[in-house]
PyMOL Python script that loads the backbone (N, CA, C, O; Angstrom):
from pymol import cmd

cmd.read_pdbstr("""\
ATOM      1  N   UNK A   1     -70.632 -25.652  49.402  1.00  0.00           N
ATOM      2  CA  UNK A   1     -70.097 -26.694  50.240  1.00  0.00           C
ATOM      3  C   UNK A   1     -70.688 -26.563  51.641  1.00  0.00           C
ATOM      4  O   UNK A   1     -70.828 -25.402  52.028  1.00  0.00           O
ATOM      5  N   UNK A   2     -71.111 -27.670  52.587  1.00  0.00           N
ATOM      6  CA  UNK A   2     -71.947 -27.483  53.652  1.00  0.00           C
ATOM      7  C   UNK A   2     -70.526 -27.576  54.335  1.00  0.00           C
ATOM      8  O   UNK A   2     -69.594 -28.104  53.728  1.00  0.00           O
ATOM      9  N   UNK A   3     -70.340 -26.954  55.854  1.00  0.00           N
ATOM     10  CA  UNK A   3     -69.442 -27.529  56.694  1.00  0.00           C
ATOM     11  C   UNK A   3     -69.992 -28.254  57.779  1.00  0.00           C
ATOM     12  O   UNK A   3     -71.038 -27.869  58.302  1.00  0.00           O
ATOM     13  N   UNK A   4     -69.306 -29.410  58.227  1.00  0.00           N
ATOM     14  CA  UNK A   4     -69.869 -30.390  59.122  1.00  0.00           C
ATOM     15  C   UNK A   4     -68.824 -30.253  60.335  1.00  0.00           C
ATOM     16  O   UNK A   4     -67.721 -29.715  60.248  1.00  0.00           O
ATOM     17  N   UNK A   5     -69.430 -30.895  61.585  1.00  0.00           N
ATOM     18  CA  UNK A   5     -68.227 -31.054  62.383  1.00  0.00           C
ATOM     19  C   UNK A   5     -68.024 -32.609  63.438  1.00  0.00           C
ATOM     20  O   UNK A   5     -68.866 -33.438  63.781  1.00  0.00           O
ATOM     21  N   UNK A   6     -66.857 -32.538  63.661  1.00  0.00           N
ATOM     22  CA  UNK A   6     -67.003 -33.955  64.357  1.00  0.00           C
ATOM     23  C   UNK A   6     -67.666 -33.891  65.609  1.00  0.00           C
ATOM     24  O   UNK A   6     -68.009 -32.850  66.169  1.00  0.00           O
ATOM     25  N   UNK A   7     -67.886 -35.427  66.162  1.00  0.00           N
ATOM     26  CA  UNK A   7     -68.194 -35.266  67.716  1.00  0.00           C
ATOM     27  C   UNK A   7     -67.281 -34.489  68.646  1.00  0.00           C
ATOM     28  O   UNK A   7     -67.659 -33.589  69.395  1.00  0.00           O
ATOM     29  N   UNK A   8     -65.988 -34.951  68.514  1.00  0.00           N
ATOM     30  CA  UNK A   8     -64.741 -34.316  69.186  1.00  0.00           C
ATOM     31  C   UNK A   8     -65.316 -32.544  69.348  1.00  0.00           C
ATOM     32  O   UNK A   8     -65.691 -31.886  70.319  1.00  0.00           O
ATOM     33  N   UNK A   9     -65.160 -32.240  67.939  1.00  0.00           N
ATOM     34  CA  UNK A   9     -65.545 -30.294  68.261  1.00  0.00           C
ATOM     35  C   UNK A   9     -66.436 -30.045  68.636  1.00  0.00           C
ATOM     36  O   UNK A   9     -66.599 -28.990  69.249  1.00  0.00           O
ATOM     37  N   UNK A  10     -67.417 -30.936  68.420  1.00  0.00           N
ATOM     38  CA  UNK A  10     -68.992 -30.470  69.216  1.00  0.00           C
ATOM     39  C   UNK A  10     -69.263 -30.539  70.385  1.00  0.00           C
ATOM     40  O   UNK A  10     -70.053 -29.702  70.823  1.00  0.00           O
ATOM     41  N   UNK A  11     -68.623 -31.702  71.421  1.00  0.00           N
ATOM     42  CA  UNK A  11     -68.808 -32.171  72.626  1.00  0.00           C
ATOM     43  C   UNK A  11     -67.707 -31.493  73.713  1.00  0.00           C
ATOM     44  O   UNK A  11     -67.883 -31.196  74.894  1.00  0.00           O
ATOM     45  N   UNK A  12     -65.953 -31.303  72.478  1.00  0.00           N
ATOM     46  CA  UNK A  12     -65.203 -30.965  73.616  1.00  0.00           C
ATOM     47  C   UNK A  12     -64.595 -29.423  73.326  1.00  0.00           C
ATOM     48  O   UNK A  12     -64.003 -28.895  74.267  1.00  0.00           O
ATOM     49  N   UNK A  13     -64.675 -28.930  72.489  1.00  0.00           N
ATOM     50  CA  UNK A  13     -64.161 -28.357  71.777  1.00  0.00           C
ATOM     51  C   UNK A  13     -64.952 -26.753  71.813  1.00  0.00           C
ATOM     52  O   UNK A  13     -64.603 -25.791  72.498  1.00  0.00           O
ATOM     53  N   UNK A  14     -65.540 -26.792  71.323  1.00  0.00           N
ATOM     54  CA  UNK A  14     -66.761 -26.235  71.546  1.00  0.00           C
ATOM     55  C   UNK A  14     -67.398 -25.862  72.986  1.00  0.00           C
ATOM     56  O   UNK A  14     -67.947 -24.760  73.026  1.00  0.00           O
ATOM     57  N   UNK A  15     -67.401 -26.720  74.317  1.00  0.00           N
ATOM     58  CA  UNK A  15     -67.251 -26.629  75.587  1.00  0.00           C
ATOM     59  C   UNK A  15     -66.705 -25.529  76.518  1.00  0.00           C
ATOM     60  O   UNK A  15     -67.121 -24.882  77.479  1.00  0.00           O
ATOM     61  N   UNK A  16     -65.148 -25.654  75.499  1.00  0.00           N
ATOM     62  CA  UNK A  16     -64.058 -24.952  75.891  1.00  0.00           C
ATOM     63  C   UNK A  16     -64.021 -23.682  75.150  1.00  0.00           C
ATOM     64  O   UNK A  16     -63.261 -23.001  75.839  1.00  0.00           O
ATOM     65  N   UNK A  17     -64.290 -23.161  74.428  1.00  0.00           N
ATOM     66  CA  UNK A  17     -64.486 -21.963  73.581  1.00  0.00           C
ATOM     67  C   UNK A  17     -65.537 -21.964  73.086  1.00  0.00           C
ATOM     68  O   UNK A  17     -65.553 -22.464  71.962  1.00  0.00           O
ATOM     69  N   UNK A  18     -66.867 -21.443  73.628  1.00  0.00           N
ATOM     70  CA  UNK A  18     -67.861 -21.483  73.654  1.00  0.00           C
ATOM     71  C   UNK A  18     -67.839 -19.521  72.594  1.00  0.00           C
ATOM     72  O   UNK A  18     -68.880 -19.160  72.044  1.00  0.00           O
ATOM     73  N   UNK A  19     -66.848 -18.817  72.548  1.00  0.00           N
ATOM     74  CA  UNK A  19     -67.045 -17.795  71.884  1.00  0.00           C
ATOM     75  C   UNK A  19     -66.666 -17.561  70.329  1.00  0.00           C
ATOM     76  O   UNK A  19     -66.644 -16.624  69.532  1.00  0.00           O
ATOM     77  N   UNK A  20     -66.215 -19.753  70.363  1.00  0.00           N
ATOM     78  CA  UNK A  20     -66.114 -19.473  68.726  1.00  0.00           C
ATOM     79  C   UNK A  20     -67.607 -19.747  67.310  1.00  0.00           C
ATOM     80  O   UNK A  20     -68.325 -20.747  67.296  1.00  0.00           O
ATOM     81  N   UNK A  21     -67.672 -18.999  66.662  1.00  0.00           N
ATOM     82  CA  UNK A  21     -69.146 -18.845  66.268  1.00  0.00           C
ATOM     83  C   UNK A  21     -68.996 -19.315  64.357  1.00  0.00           C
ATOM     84  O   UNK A  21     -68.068 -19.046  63.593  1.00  0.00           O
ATOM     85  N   UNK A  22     -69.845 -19.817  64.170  1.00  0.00           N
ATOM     86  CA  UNK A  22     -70.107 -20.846  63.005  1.00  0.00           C
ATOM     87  C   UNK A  22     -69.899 -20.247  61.697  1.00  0.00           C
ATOM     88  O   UNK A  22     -69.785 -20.919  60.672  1.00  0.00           O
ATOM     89  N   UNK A  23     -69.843 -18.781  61.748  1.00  0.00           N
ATOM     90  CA  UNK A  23     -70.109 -18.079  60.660  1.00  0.00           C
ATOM     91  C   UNK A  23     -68.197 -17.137  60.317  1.00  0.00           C
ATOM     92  O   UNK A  23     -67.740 -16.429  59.420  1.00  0.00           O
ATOM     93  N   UNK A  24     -67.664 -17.714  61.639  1.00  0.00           N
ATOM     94  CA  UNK A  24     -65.944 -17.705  61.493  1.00  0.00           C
ATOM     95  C   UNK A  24     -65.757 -18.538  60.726  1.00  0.00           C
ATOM     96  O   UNK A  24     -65.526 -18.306  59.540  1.00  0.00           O
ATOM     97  N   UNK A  25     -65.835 -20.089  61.411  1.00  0.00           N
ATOM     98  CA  UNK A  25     -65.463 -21.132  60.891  1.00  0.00           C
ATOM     99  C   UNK A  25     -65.856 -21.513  59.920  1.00  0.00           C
ATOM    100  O   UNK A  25     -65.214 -22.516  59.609  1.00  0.00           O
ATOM    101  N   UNK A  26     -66.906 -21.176  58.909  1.00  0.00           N
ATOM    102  CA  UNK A  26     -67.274 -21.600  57.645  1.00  0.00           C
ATOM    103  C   UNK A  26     -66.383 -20.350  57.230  1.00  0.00           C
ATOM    104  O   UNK A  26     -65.329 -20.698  56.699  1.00  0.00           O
ATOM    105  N   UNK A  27     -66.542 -19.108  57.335  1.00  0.00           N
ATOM    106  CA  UNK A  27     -65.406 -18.400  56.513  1.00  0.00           C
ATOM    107  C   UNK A  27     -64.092 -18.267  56.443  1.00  0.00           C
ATOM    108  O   UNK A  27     -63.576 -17.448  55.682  1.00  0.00           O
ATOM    109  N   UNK A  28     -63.108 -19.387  57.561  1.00  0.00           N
ATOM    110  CA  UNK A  28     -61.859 -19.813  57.536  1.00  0.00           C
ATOM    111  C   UNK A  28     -61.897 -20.989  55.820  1.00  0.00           C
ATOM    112  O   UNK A  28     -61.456 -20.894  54.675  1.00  0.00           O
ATOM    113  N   UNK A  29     -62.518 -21.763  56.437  1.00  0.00           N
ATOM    114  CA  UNK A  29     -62.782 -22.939  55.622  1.00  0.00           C
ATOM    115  C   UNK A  29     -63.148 -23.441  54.275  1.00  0.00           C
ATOM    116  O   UNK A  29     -62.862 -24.512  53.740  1.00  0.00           O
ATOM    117  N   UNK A  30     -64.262 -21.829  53.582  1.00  0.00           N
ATOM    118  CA  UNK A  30     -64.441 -21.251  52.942  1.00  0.00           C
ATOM    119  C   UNK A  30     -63.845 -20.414  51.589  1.00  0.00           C
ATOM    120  O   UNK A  30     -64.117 -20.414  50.388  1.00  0.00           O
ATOM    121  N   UNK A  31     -62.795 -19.639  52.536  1.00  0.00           N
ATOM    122  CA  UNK A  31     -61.780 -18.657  52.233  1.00  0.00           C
ATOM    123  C   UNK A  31     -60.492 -18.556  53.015  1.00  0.00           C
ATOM    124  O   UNK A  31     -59.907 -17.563  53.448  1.00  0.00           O
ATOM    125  N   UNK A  32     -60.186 -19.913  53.086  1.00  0.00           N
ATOM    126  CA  UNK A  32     -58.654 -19.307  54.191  1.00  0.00           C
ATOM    127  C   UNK A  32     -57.480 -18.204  53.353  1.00  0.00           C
ATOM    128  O   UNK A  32     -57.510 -17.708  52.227  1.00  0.00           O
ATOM    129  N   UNK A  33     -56.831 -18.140  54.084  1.00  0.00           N
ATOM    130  CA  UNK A  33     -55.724 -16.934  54.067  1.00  0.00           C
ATOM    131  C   UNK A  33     -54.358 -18.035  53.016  1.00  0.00           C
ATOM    132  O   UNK A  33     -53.784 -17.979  51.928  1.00  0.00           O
ATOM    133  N   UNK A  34     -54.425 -19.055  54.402  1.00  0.00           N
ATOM    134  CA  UNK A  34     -53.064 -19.954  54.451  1.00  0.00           C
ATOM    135  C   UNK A  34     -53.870 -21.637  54.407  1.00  0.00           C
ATOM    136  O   UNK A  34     -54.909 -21.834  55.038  1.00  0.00           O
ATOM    137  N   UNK A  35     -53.346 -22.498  53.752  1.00  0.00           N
ATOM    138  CA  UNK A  35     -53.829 -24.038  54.368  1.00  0.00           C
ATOM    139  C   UNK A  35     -52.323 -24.941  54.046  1.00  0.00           C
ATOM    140  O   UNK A  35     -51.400 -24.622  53.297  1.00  0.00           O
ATOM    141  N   UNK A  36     -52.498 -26.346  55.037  1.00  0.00           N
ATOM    142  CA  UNK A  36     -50.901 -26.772  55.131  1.00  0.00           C
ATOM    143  C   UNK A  36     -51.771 -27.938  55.072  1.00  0.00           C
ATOM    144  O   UNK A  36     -52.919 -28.031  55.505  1.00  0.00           O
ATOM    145  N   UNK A  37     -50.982 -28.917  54.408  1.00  0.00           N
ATOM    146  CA  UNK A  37     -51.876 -30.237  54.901  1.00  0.00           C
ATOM    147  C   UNK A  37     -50.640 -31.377  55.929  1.00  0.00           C
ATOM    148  O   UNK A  37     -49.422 -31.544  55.854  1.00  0.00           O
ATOM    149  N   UNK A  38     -51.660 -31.924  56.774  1.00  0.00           N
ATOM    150  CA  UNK A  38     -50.751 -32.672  57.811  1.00  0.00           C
ATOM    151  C   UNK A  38     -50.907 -33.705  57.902  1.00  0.00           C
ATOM    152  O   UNK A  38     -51.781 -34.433  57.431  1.00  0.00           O
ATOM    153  N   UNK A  39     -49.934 -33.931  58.629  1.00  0.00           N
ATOM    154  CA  UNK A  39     -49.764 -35.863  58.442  1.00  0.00           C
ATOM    155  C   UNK A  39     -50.855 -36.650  58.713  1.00  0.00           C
ATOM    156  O   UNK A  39     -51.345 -36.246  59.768  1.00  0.00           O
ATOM    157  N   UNK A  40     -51.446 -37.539  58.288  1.00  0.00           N
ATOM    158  CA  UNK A  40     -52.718 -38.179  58.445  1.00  0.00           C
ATOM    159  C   UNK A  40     -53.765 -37.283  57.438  1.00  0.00           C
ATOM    160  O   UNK A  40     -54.968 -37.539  57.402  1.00  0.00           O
ATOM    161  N   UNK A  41     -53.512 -36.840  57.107  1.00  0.00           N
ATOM    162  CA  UNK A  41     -54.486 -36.335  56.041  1.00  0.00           C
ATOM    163  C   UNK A  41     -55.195 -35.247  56.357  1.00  0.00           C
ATOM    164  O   UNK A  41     -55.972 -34.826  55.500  1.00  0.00           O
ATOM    165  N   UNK A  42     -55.115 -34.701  57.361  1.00  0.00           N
ATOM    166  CA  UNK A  42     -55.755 -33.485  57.739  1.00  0.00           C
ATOM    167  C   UNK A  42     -55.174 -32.249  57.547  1.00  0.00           C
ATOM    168  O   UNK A  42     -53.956 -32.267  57.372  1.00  0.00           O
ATOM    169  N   UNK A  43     -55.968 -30.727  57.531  1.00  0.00           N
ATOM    170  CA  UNK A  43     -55.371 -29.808  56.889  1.00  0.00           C
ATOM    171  C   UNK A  43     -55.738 -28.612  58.102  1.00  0.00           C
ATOM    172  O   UNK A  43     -56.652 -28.636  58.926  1.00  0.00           O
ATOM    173  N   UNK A  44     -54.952 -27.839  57.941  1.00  0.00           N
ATOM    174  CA  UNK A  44     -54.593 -26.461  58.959  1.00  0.00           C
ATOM    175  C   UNK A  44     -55.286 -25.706  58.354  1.00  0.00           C
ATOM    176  O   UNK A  44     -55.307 -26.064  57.176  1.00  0.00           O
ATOM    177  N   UNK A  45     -55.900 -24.806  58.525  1.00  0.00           N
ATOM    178  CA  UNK A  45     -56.482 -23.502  57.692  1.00  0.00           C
ATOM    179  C   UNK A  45     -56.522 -22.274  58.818  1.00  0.00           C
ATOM    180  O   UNK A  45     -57.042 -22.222  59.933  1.00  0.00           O
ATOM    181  N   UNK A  46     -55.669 -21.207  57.971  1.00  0.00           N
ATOM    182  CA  UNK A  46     -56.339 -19.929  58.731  1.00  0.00           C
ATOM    183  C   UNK A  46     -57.165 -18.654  57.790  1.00  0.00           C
ATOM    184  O   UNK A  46     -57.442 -18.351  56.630  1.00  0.00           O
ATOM    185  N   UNK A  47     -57.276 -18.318  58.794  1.00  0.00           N
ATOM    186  CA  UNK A  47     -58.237 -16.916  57.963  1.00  0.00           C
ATOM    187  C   UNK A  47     -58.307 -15.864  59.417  1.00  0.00           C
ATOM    188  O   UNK A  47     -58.068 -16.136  60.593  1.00  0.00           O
ATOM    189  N   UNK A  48     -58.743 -14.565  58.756  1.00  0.00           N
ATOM    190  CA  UNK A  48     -59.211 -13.540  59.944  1.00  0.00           C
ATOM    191  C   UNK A  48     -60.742 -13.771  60.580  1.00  0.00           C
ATOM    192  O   UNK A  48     -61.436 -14.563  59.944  1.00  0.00           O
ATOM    193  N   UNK A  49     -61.016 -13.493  61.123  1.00  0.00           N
ATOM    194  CA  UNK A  49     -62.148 -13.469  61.700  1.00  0.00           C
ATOM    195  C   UNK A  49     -62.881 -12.074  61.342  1.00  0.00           C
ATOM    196  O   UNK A  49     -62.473 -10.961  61.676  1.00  0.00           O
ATOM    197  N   UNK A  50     -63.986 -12.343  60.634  1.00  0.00           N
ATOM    198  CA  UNK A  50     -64.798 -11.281  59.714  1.00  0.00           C
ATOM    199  C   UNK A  50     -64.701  -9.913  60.814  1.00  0.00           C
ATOM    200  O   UNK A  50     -63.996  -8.926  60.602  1.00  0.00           O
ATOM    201  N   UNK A  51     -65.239 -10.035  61.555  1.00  0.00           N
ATOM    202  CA  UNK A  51     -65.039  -8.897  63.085  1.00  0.00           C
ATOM    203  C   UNK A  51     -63.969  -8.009  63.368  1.00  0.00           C
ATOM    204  O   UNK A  51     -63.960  -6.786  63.512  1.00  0.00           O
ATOM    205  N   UNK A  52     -63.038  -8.889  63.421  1.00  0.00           N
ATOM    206  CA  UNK A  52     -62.048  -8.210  64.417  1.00  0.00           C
ATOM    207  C   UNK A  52     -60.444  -8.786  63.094  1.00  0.00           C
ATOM    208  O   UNK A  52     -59.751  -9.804  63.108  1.00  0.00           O
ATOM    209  N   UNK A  53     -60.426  -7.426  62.038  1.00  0.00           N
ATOM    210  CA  UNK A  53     -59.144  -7.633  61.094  1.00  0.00           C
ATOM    211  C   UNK A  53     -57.956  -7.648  61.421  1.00  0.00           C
ATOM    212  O   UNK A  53     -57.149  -7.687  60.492  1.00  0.00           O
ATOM    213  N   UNK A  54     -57.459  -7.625  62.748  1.00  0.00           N
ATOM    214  CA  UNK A  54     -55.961  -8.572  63.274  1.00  0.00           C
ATOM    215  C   UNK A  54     -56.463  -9.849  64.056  1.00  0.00           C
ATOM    216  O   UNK A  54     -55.550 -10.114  64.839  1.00  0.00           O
ATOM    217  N   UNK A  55     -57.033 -10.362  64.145  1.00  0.00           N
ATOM    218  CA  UNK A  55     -57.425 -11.572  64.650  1.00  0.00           C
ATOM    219  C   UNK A  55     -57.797 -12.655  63.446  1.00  0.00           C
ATOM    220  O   UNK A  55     -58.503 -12.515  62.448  1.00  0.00           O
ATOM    221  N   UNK A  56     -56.819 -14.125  64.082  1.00  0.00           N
ATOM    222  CA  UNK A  56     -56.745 -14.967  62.958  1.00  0.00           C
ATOM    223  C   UNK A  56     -57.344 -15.998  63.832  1.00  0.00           C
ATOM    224  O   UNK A  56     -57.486 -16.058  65.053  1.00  0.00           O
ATOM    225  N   UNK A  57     -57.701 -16.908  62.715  1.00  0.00           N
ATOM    226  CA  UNK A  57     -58.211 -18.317  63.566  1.00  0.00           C
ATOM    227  C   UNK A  57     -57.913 -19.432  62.906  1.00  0.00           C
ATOM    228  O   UNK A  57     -58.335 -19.688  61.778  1.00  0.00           O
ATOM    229  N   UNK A  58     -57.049 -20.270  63.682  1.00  0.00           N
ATOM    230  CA  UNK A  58     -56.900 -21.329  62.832  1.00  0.00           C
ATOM    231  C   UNK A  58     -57.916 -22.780  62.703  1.00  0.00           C
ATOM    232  O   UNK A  58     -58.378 -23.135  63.787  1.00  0.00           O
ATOM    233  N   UNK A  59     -58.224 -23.468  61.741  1.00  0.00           N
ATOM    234  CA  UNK A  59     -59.161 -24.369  62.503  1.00  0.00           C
ATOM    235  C   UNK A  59     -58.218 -25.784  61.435  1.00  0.00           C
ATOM    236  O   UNK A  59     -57.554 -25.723  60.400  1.00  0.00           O
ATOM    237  N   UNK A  60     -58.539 -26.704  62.174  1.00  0.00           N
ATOM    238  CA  UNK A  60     -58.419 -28.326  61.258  1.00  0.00           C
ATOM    239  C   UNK A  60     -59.286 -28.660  60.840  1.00  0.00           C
ATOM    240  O   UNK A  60     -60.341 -28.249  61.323  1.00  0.00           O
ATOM    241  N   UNK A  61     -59.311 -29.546  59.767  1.00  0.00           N
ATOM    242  CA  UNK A  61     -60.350 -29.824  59.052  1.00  0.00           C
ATOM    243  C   UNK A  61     -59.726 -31.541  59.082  1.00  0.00           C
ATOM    244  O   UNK A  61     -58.577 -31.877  59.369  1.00  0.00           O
ATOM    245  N   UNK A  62     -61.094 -32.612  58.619  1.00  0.00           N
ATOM    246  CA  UNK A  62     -60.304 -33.779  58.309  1.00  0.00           C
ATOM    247  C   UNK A  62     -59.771 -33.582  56.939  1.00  0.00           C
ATOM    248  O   UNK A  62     -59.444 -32.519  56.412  1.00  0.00           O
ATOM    249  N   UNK A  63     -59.732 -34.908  56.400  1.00  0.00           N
ATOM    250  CA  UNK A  63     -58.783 -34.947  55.302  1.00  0.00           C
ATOM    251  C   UNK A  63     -59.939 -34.389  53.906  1.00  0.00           C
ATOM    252  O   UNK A  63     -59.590 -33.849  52.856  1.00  0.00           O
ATOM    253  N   UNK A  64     -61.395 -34.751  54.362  1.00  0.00           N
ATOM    254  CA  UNK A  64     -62.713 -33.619  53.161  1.00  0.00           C
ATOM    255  C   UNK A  64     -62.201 -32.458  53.016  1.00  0.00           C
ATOM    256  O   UNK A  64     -62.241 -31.870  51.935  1.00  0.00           O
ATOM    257  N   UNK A  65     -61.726 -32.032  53.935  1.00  0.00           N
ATOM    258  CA  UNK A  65     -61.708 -30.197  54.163  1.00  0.00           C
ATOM    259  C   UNK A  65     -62.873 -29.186  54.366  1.00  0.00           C
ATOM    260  O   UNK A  65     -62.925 -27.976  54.144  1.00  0.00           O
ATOM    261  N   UNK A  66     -63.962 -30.225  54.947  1.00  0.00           N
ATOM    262  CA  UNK A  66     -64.973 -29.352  55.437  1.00  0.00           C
ATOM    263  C   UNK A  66     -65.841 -29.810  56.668  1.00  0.00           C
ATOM    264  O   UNK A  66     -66.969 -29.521  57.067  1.00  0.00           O
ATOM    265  N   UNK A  67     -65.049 -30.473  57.010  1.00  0.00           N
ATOM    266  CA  UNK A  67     -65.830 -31.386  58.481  1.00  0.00           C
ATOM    267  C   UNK A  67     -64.688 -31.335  59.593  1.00  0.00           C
ATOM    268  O   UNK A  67     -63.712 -32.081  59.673  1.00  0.00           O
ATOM    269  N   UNK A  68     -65.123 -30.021  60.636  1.00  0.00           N
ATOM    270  CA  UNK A  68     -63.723 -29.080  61.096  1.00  0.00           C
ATOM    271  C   UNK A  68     -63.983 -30.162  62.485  1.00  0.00           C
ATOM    272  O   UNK A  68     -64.977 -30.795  62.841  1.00  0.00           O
ATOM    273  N   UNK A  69     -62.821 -30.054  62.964  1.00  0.00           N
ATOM    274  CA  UNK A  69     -62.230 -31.208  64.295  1.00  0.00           C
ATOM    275  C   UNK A  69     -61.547 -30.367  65.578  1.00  0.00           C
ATOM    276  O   UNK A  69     -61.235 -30.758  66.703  1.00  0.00           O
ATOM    277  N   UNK A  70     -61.445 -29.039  64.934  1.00  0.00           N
ATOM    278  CA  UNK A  70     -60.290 -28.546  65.935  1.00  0.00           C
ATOM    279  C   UNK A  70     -60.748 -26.808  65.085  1.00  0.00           C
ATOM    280  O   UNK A  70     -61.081 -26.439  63.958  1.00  0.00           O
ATOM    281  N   UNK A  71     -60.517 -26.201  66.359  1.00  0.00           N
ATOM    282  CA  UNK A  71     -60.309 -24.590  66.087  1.00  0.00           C
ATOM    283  C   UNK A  71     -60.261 -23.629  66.694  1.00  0.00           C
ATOM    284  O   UNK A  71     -61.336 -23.276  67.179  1.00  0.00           O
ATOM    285  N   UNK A  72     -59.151 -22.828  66.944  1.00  0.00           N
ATOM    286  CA  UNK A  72     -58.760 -22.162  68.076  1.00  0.00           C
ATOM    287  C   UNK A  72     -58.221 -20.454  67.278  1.00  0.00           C
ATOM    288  O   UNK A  72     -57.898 -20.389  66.092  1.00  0.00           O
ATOM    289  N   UNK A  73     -58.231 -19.266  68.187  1.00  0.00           N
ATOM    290  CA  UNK A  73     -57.874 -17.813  68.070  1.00  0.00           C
ATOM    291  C   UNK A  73     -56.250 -18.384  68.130  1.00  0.00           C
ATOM    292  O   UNK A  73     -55.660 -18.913  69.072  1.00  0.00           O
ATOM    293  N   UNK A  74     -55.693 -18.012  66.524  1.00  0.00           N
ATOM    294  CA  UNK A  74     -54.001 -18.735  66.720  1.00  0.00           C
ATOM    295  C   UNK A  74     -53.582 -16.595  66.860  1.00  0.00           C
ATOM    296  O   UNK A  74     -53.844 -15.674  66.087  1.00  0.00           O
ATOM    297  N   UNK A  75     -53.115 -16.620  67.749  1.00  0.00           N
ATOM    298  CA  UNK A  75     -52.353 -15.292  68.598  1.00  0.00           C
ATOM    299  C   UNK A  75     -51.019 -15.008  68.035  1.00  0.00           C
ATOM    300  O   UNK A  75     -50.270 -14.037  68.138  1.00  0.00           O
ATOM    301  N   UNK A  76     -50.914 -16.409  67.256  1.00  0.00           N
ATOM    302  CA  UNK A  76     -48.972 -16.084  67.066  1.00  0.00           C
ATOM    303  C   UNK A  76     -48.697 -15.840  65.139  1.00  0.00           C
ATOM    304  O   UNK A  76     -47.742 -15.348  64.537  1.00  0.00           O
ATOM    305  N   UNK A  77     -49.932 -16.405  64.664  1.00  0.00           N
ATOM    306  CA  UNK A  77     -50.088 -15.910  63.132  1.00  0.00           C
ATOM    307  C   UNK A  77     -50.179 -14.572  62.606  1.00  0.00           C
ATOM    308  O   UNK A  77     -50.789 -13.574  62.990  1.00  0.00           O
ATOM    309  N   UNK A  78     -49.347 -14.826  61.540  1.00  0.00           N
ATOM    310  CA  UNK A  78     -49.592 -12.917  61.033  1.00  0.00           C
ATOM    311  C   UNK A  78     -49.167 -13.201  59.687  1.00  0.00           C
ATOM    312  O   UNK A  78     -48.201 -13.913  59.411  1.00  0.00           O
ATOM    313  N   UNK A  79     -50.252 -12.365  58.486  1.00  0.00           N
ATOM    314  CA  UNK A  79     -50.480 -12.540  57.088  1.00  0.00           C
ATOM    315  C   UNK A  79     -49.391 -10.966  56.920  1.00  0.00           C
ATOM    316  O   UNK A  79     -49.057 -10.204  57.827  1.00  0.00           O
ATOM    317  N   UNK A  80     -49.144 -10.908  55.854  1.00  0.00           N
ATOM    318  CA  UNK A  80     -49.209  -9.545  55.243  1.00  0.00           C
ATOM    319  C   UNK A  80     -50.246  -9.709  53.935  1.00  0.00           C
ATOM    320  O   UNK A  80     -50.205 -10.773  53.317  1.00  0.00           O
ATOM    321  N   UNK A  81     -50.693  -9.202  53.732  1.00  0.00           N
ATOM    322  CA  UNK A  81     -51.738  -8.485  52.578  1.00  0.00           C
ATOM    323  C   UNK A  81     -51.105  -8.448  51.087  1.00  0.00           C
ATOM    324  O   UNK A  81     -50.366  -7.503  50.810  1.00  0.00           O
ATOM    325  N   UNK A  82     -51.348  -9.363  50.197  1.00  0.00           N
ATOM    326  CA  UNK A  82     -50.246  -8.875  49.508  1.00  0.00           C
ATOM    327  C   UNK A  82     -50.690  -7.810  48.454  1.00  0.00           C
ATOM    328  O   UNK A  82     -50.102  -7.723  47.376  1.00  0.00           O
ATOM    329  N   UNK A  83     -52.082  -6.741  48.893  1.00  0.00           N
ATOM    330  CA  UNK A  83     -52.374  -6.326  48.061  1.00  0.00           C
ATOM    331  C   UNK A  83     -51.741  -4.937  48.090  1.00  0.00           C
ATOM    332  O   UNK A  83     -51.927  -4.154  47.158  1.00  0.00           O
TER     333      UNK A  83
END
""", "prot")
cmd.dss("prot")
cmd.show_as("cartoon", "prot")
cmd.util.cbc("prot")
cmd.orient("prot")
């Protein structure tokens, strides 16, 4: 699956967190942890960030689930492992 992104994340998004890196966000998107889907058709996804194993990231996706709109370090998420 390729991941794409909108203008929105590329122009504003992206601007503003210039330390989030492509190879997170295809492996949220990829492999999330958790996904919720939200009103309008779009979906929540988190995952850890390959790097750093207490750090989660959540990103939106549109309603494809691979053409991300939104994605931010979510600080207040926490998985347990259920292994």
């Amino acid at each position: 699956m390729r991941i794409e992104f909108t203008d929105h994340f590329v122009n504003e998004i992206l601007e503003k967190r210039p330390h989030l890196r492509r190879d997170w966000l295809e492996c949220v998107v990829l492999q999330p942890l958790k996904v919720e889907r939200l009103r309008g058709g779009k979906y929540r996804m988190w995952g850890r960030i390959p790097t750093r194993r207490k750090c989660f990231l959540q990103v939106i996706t549109l309603s494809d689930m691979r053409t991300i709109n939104n994605a931010f370090i979510d600080q207040d998420f926490s998985w347990e492992d259920p292994k």
